[in-house]
N, C-alpha and C positions, 0 to 999 in steps of 0.2 A: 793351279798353274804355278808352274816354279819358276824361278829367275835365277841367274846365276851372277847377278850383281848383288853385294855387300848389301844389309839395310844402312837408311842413313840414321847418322846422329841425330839427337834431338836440334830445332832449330835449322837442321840443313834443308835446304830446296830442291824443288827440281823445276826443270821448266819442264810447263805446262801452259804453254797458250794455245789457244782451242779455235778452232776452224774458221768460227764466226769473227774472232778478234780480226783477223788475215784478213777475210773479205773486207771485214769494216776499214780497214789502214788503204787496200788496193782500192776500196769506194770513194774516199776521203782521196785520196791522190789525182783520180782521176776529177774529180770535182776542181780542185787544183789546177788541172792543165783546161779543162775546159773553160775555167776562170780565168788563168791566162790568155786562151784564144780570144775570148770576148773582151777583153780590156783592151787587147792587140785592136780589135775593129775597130771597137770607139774610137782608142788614138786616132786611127789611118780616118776614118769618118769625119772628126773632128777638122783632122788635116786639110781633108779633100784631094787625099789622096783616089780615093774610088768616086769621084762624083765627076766623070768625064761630060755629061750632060749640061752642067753648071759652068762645066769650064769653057765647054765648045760656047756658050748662050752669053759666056763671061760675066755669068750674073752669080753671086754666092748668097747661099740659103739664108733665108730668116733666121736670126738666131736668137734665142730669148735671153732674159738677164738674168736667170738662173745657170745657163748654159756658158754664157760670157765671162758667168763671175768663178764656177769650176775649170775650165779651161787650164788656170795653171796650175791646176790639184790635179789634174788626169796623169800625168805622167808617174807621181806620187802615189797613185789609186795604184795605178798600171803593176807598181812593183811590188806593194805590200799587198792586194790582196791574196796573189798567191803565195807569198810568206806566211799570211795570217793564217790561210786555209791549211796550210802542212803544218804549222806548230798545233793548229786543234788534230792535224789526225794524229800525229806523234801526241796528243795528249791522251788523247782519247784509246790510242794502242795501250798505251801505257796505266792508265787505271781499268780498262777490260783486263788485261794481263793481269795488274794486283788482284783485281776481283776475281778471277778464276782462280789463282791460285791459292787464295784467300779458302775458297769454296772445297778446292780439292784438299786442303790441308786440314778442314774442319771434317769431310768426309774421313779421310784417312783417320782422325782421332777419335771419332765414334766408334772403326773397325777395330781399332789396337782393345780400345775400351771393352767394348761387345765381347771379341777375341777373349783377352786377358779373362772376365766373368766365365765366358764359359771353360775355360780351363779348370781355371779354379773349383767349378762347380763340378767337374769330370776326375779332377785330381781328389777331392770330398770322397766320390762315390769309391773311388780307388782304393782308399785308405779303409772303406769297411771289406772292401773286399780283401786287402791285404789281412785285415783282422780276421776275417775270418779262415784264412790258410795258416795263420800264426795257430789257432785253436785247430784245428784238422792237422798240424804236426801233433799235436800234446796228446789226438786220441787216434793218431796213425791212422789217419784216415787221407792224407796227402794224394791220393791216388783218386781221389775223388773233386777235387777241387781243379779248379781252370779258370784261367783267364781268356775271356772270349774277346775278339776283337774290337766288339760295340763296346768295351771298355774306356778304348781308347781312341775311338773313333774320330772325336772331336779334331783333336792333335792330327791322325792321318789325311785328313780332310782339309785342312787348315791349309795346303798348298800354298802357296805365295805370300798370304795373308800374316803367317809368322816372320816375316820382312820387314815388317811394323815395328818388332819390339825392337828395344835395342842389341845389343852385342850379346853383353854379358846377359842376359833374360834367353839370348835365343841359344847359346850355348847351354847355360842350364836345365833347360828345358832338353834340349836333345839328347842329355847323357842322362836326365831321369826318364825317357821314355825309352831310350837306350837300353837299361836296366830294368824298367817293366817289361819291355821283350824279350831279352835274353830270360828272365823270369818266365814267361809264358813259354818260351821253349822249352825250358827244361823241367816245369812243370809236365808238358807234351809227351817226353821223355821217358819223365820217371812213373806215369801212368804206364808205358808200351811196356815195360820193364816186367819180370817177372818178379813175384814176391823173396825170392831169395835175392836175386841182382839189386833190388834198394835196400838192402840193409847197408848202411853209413850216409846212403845220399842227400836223407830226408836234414842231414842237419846243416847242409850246406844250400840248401833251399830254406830254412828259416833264416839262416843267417843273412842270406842276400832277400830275405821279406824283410827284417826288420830295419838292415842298412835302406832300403828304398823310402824306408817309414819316416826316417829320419829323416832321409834330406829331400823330405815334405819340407820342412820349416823353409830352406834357403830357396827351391823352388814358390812357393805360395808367398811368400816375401817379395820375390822378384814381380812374380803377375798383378800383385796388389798395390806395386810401384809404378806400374804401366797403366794402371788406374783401374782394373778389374774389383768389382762389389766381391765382398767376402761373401763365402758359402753358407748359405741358411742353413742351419743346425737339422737332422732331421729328427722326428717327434721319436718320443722315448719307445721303444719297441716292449708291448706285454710279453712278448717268449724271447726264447733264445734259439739261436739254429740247433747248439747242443745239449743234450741234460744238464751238464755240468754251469754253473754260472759265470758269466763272464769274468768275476772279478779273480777266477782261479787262476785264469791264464793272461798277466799283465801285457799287456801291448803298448809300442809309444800311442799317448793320443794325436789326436791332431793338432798340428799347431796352432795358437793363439792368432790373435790379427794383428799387426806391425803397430807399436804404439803412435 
């Protein structure tokens, strides 16, 4: 799902208060007024204001010495407790709210997290695959190599998700997967081509392999600042794709992890 709002800066907010906080503040409110109505009665009770019975008999109720001795606390009750009862829902909206967004902000840093590894670990697989179109120039064999788009699948799929990182991470990220595509087109390309029409093209496709290879480093740099785990190394391979031995054909390696 794509958005077309800016990611935020580290530290920035959003609000997010969630359906239940609402209810709970409109529940709380309403307790409030209901709390008022009843304080209203007692007064008027107290008064003898509603005891028309009492009055007509011109006799007034028993009244105990608990009841005698609150009397001049009732008007006092009358007005704070519906004060007391709105400062607890305003308290209470107000740590629901920290706590949800508390909650949403820890979610979000697990997805950046999550995100960033598997890039990393996608951008890894890349780099043998770019090695291995570096060697498929050196035995003209470039007609045979392709980048499939489970390559890069991760990054396409990643919709909205890539909103997380910061600025700069989400810019560099998009001008290297920028350049893995244009790379796979013209790869496309120079397959359809007849063997006479690629003579000269092949060195302009190593040359945009090896510039991609390089800025591995300031990509994988960037993912491994947004907290993504460095790519597990994979196990030493017994053959080679080609007769020739790797170390004929030098390639950048992959970059080191951020010290």
């Amino acid at each position: 799902m794509s958005s077309g709002k800016p990611p935020l800066e580290r530290g920035e907010q959003r609000n997010h208060t969630p359906i239940f906080t609402t209810r709970f503040a409109i529940a709380l409110c309403l307790l409030a007024l209901a709390s008022t109505l009843l304080m209203i009665g007692m007064r008027q009770e107290t008064t003898g204001v509603w005891q028309p019975l009492f009055t007509a008999q011109k006799e007034r109720p028993s009244t105990t010495t608990l009841t005698r001795r609150l009397q001049p606390y009732i008007p006092l009750i009358m007005i704070s407790a519906p004060l007391i009862t709105a400062t607890f829902a305003l308290i209470g909206v107000f740590w629901s709210s920290r706590l949800a967004e508390r909650q949403y902000r820890k979610g979000e840093e697990q997805r950046r997290r999550a995100l960033a590894t598997f890039l990393l670990a996608e951008i890894y697989v890349l780099h043998s695959l770019l090695k291995d179109i570096d060697q498929a120039y050196h035995l003209k064999a470039l007609h045979k190599v392709a980048i499939e788009p489970f390559y890069t699948a991760m990054y396409d799929q990643a919709g909205g998700d890539r909103l997380l990182f910061q600025a700069e991470t989400a810019q560099v990220l998009a001008q290297f997967y920028a350049l893995v595509s244009a790379l796979r087109m013209e790869l496309i390309e120079f397959r359809e081509r007849t063997p006479e029409s690629r003579m000269g093209r092949d060195d302009a496709l190593r040359f945009r392999t090896l510039y991609i290879a390089e800025f591995m480093q300031q990509v994988t740099h960037k993912l491994s600042a947004e907290g993504g785990a460095w790519p597990i190394a994979f196990p030493s391979r017994t053959y080679t794709l080609y007769p020739e031995e790797p170390e004929v054909f030098p390639f950048p390696p992959f970059p080191d992890p951020p010290a």
